[in-house]
KEPAVO-837923 format. One record per residue (C-alpha): x, y, z; residue in one letter. Coordinates in nm, 2 decimals. Example, Ala and Ser with C-alpha at 12.3 -4.5 7.8 and 13.67 -1.06 7.14 Angstrom:
<nodes>
NODE        X        Y        Z   code
NODE     1.23    -0.45     0.78      A
NODE     1.37    -0.11     0.71      S
</nodes>
This chain:
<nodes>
NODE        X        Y        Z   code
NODE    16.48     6.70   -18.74      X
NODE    16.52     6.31   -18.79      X
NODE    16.26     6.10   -18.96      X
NODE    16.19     5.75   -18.88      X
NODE    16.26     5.48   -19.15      X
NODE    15.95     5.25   -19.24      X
NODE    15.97     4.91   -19.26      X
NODE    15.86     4.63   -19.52      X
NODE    15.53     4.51   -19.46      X
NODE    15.68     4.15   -19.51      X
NODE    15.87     4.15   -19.22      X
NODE    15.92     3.79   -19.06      X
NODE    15.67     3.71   -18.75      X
NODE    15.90     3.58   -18.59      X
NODE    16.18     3.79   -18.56      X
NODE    16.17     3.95   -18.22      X
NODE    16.16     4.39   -18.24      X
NODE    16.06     4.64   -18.03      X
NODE    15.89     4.93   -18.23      X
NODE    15.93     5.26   -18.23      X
NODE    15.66     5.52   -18.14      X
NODE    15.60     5.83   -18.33      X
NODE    15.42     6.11   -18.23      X
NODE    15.55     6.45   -18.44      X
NODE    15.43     6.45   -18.78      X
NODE    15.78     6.62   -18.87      X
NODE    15.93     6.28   -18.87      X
NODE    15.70     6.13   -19.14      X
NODE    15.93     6.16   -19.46      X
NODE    15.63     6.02   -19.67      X
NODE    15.38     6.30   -19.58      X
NODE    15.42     6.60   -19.85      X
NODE    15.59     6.94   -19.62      X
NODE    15.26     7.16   -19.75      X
NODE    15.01     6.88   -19.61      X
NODE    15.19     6.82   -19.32      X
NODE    15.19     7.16   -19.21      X
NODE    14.77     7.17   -19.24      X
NODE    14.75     6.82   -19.06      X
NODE    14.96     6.92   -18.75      X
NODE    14.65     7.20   -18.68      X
NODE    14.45     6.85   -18.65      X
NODE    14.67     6.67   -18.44      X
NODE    14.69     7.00   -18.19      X
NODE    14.32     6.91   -18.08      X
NODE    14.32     6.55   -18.15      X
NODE    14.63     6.36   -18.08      X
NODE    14.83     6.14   -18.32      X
NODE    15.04     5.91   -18.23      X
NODE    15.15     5.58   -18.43      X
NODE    15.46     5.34   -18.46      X
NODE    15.72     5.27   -18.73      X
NODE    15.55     4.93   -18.77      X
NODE    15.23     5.04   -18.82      X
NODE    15.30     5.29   -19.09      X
NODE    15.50     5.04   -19.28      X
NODE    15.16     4.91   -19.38      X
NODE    15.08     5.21   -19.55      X
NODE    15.10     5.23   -19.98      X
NODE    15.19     5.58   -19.99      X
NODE    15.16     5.61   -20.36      X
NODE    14.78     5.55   -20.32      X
NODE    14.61     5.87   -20.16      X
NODE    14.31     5.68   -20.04      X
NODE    14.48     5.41   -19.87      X
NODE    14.29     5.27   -19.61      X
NODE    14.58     5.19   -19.33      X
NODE    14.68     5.59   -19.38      X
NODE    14.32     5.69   -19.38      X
NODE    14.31     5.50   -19.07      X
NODE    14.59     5.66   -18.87      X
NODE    14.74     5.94   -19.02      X
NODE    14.51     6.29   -18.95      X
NODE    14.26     6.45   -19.21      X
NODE    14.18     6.83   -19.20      X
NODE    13.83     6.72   -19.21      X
NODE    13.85     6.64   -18.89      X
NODE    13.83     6.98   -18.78      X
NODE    13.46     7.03   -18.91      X
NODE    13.21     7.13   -18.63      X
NODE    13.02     6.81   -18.61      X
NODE    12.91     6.57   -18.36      X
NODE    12.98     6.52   -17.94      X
NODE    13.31     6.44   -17.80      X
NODE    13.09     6.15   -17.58      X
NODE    12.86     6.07   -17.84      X
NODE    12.68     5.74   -17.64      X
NODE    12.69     5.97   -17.30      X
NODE    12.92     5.74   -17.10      X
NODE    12.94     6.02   -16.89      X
NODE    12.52     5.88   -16.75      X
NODE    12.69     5.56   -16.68      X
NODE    13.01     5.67   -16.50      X
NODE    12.98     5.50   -16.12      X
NODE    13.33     5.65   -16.00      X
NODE    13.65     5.69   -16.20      X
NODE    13.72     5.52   -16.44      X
NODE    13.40     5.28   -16.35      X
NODE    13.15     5.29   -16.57      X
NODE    12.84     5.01   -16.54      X
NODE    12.58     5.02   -16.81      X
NODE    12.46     4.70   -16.84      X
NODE    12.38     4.47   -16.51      X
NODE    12.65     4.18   -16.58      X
NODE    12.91     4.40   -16.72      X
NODE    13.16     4.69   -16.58      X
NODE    13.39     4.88   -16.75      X
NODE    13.75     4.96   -16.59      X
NODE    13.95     5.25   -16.79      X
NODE    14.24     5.15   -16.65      X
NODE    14.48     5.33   -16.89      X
NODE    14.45     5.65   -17.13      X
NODE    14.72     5.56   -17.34      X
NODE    14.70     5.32   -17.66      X
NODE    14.97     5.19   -17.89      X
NODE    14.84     5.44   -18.18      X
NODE    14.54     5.63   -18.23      X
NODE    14.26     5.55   -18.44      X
NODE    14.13     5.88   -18.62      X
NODE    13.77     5.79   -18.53      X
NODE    13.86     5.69   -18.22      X
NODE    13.47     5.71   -18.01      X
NODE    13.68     5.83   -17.69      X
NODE    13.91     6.04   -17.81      X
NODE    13.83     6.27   -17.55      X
NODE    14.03     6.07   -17.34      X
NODE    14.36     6.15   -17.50      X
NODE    14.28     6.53   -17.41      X
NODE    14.48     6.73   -17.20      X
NODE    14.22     6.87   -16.97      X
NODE    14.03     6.50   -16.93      X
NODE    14.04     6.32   -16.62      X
NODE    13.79     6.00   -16.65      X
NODE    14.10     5.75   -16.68      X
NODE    14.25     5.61   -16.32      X
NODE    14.57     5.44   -16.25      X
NODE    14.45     5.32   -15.93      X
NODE    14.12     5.07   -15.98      X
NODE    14.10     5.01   -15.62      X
NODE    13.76     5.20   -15.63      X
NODE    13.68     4.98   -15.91      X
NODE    13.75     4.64   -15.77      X
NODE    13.54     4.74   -15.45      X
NODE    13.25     4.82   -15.62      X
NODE    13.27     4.49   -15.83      X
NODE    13.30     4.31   -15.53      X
NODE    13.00     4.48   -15.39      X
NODE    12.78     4.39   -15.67      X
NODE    12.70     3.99   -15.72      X
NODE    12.56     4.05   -16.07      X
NODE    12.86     4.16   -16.22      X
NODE    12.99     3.90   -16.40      X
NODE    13.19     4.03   -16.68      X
NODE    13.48     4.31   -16.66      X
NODE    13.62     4.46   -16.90      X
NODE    13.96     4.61   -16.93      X
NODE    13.93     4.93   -17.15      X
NODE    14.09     5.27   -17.19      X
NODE    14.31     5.36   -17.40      X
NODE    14.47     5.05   -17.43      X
NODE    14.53     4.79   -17.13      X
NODE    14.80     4.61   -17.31      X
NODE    15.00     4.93   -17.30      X
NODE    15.01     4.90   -16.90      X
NODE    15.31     4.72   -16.76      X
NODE    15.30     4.37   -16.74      X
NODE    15.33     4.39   -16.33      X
NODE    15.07     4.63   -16.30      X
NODE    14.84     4.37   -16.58      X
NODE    14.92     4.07   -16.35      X
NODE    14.83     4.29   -16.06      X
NODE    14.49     4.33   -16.21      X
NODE    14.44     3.98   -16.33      X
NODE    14.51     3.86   -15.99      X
NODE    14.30     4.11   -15.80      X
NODE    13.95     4.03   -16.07      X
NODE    14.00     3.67   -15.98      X
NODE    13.98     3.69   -15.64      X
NODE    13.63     3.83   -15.70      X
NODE    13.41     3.49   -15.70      X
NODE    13.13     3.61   -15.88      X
NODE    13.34     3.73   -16.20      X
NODE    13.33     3.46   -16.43      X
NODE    13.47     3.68   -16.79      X
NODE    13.77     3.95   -16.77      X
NODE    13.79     4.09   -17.12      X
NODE    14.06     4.29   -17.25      X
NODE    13.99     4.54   -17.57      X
NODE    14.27     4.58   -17.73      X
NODE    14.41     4.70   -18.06      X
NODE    14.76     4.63   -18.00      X
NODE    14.73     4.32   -18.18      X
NODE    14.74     4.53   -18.49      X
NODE    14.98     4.81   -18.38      X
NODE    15.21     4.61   -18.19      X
NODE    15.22     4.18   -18.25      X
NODE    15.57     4.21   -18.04      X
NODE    15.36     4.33   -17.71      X
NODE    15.26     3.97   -17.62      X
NODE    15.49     3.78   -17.88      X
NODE    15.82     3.92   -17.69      X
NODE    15.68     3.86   -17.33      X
NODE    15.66     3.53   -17.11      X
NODE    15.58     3.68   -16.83      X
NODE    15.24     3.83   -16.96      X
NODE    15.20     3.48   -17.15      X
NODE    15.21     3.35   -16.78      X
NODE    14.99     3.56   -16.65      X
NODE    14.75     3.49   -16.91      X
NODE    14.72     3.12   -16.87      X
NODE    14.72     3.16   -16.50      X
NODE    14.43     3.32   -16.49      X
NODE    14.25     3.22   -16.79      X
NODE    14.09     3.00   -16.60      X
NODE    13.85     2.67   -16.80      X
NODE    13.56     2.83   -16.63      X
NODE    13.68     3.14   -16.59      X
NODE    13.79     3.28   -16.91      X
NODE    14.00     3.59   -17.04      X
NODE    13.89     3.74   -17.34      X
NODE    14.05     3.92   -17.61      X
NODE    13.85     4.21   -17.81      X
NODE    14.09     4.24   -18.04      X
NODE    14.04     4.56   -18.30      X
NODE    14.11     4.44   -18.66      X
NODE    13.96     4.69   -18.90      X
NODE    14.11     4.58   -19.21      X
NODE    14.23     4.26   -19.37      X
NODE    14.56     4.46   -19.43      X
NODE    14.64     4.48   -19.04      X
NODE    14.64     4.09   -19.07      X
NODE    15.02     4.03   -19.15      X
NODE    15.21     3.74   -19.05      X
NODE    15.33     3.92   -18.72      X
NODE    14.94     4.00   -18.60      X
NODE    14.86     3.62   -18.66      X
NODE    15.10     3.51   -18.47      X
NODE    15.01     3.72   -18.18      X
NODE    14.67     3.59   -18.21      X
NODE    14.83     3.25   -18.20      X
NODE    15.02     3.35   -17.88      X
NODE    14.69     3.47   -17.69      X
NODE    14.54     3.18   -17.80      X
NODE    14.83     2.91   -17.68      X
NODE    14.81     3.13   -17.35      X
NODE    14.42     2.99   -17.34      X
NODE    14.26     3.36   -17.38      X
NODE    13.97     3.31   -17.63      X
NODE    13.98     3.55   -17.90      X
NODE    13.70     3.75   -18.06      X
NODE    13.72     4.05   -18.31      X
NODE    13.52     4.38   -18.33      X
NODE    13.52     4.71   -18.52      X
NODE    13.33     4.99   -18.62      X
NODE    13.24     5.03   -18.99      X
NODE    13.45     5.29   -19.12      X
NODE    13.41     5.55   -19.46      X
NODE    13.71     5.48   -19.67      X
NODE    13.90     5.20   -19.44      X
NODE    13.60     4.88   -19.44      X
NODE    13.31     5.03   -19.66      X
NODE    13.30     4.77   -19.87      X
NODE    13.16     4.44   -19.88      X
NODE    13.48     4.23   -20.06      X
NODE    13.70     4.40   -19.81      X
NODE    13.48     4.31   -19.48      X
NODE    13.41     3.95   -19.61      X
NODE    13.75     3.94   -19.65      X
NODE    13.89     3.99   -19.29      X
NODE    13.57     3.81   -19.15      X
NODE    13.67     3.53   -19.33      X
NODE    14.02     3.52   -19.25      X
NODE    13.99     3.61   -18.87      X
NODE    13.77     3.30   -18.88      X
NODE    14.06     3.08   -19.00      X
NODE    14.32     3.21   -18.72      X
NODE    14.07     3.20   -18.46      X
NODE    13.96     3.55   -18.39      X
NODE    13.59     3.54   -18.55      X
NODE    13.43     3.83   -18.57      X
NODE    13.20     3.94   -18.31      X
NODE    13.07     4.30   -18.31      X
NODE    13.07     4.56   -18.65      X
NODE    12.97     4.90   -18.53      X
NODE    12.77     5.15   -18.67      X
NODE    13.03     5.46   -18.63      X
NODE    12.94     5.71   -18.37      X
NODE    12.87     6.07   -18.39      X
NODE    13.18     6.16   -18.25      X
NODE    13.33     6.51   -18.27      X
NODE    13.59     6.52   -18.53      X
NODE    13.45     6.21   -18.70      X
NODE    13.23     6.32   -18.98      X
NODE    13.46     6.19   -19.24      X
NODE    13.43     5.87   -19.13      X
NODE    13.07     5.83   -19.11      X
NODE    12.82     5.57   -19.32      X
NODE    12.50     5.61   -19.30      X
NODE    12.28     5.31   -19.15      X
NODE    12.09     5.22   -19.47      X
NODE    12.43     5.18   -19.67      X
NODE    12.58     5.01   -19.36      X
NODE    12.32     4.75   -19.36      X
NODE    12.37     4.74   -19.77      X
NODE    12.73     4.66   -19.69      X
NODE    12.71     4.43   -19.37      X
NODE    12.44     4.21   -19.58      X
NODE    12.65     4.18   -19.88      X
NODE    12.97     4.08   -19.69      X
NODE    12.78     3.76   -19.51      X
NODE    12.73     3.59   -19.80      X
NODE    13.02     3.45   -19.81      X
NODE    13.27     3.22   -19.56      X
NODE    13.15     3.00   -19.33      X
NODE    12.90     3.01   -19.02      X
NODE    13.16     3.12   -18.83      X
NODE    13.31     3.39   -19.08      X
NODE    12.92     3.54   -19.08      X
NODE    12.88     3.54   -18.69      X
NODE    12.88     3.95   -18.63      X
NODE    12.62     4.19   -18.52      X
NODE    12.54     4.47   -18.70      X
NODE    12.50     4.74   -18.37      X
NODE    12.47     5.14   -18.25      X
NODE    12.60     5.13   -17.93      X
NODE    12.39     5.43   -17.81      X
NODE    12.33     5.60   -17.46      X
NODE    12.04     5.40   -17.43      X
NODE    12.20     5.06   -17.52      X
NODE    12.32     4.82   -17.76      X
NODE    12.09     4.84   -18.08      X
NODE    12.11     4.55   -18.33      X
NODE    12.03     4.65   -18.72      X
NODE    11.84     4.37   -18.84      X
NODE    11.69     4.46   -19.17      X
NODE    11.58     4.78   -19.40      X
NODE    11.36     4.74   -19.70      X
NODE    11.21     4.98   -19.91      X
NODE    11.04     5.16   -19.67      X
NODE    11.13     5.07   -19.29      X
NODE    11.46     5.02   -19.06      X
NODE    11.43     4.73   -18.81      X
NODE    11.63     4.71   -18.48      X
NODE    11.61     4.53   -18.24      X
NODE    11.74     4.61   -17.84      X
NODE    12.03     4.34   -17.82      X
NODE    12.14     4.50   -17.46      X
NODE    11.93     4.77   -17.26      X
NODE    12.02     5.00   -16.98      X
NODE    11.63     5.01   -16.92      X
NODE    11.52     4.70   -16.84      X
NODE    11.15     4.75   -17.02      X
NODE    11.36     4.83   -17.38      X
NODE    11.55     4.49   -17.36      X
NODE    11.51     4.26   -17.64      X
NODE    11.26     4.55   -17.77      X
NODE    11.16     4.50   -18.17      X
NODE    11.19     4.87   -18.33      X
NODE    11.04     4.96   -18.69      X
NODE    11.14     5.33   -18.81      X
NODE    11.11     5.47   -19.19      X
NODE    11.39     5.45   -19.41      X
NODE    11.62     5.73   -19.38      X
NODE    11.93     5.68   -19.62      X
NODE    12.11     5.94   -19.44      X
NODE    12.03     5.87   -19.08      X
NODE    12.38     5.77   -18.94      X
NODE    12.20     5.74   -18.60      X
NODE    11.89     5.66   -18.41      X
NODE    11.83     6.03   -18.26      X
NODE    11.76     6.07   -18.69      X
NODE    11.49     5.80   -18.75      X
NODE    11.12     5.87   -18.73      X
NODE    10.97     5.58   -18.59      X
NODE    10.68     5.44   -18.77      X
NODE    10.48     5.33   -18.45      X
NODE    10.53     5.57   -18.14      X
NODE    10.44     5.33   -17.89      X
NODE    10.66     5.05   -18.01      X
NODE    10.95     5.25   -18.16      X
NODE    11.06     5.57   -17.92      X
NODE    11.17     5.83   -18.09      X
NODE    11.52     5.96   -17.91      X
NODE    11.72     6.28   -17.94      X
NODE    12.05     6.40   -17.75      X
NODE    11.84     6.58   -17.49      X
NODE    11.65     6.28   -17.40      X
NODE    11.62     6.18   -17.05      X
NODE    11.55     5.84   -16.93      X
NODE    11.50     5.60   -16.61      X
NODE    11.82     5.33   -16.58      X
NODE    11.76     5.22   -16.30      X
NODE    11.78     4.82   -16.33      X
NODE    11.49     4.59   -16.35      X
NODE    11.52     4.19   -16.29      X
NODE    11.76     4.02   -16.56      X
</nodes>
């Protein structure tokens, strides 16, 4: 069977390439025969997939290497711990593909595909054989944005929109805009980091972009930058590009056990995501995902960590939020001292829990809020999976 052959890291941006995917673990040379044999039992339930590009980032003489903990499999994976939809998306889920948790903002999953596959990956269930939540047609979608005047924010998600054809993107863009009421279209994508060529090598999706990027009416880029390593001279540069094409550019990631656990390595890509003009915007406590175990820091030392890393850079290197996204809503971590937790509701499907100050003791190995026992009842609900609660939206 052939293997692929890796590139240097220190490959000119500018060079135009097209990369190659990978998806059989058969035709990684650099992964030992005996390991390789373990890890393809892993990628039978969760699927790998990556690109020659991508892996050229890897040190494969150092076992721990954060770009290969990041994309190549672990056998840890297979533990039994933690819910394939861990924040309960399912609750939220208005029609195919449509999902609407928050009143300005809905969710199209427009594709089920992305340009590699993060191993903690929060909806990996997608890239299952027997899952079905992922529509090519958002038709449904559009109509039930245009139904609803509140909705000011869309967001294309998946998988990975930036994998979709540039016709059926511009097909999208065009459709969104012709919705009056939508002011933001963002587009969460890690192709930035597995592929810089998907948006430096094409005008016409340049075009698109500062067609409808609109000056009060903006696209948005999430982009998904986990590690200051991902930030070669080919990902600036399509950062660059995005940003030329007048689509404003934010970062966000989850924190992640052996990839950004440390403080020098998180205030280093903050920092230098600030200089290009992709600040950071959102770091993620992980999620209790199935299969994600080995990725997993717990809050207290995430908060250690997050705290640490913004004391350094500028105002606009330290501009992050520390958040859980859980099935109830968007949970800021603002603080822990010796004996409490304090969080803070930043976005609430229940409109009573918005903007909501929490105080729960200290748990160091609470990786979740279903774990904390809050210190005040009344103020501070205590939540577990089998929770049940009211959604329905309140005035905003």
């Amino acid at each position: 069977m052939s293997t692929i052959t890796l590139p240097q890291v220190d490959q000119a941006a500018g060079a135009p390439r097209r990369v190659k995917y990978v998806k059989d673990l058969d035709k990684i040379p650099n992964i030992p025969p005996d390991e390789r044999e373990k890890l393809k039992k892993v990628a039978e339930k969760y699927v790998f997939r990556a690109n020659d590009y991508y892996l050229g980032l890897i040190n494969w003489e150092d076992p721990a290497d954060p770009i290969k903990q990041l994309i190549i499999p672990r056998v840890e994976e297979l533990s039994d711990w933690g819910q394939l939809d861990a924040s309960n998306e399912a609750a939220v889920t208005v029609a195919k593909g449509v999902q609407h948790k928050y009143p300005e903002t809905v969710l199209l999953l427009c594709n089920e595909v992305c340009g590699a596959y993060c191993r903690y990956c929060f909806r990996k269930r997608l890239f299952m054989d027997e899952n079905d939540e992922v529509t090519n047609d958002v038709s449904e979608g559009l109509r039930y944005i245009a139904e609803h005047p509140e909705v000011t924010n869309v967001l294309l998600t998946g998988g990975d929109p930036l994998l979709m054809s540039t016709r059926r993107i511009t097909e999208i863009l065009e459709k969104i805009r012709a919705i009056p009421h939508v002011k933001i279209i963002r587009i969460g994508s890690k192709m930035p980091a597995f592929d810089p060529w998907r948006i430096l090598n094409d005008e016409a999706l340049q075009d698109a972009l500062r067609k409808y990027s609109e000056p009060r009416r903006r696209i948005y880029l999430m982009a998904h930058f986990d590690h200051p390593r991902e930030l070669t001279d080919p990902a600036v540069e399509g950062i660059d590009c995005f940003i030329k094409s007048g689509v404003i550019c934010v970062n966000q990631c989850p924190l992640i056990k052996g990839i950004n656990d440390d403080p020098k390595v998180l205030s280093t890509m903050f920092r230098q995501l600030s200089w290009m003009g992709c600040p950071p915007y959102y770091l993620f406590q992980g999620r209790p995902t199935a299969g994600n175990e080995p990725y997993e820091v717990p809050i207290v030392r995430g908060w250690e960590i997050f705290r640490e890393a913004l004391r350094y850079g500028s105002g606009l290197a330290r501009r992050p939020r520390y958040s859980m996204s859980h099935e109830t809503g968007k949970i800021e971590i603002l603080g822990v001292d010796a004996k409490h937790i304090y969080l803070r509701y930043h976005r609430a499907k229940d409109a009573a829990l918005r903007g909501r100050f929490m105080v729960y003791k200290r748990n160091d190995d609470a990786f979740w809020l279903d774990q904390l026992e809050p210190v005040d009842v009344g103020e501070s609900p205590r939540f577990s999976p089998s929770a049940k609660f009211d959604y329905t939206y309140g005035p905003d």
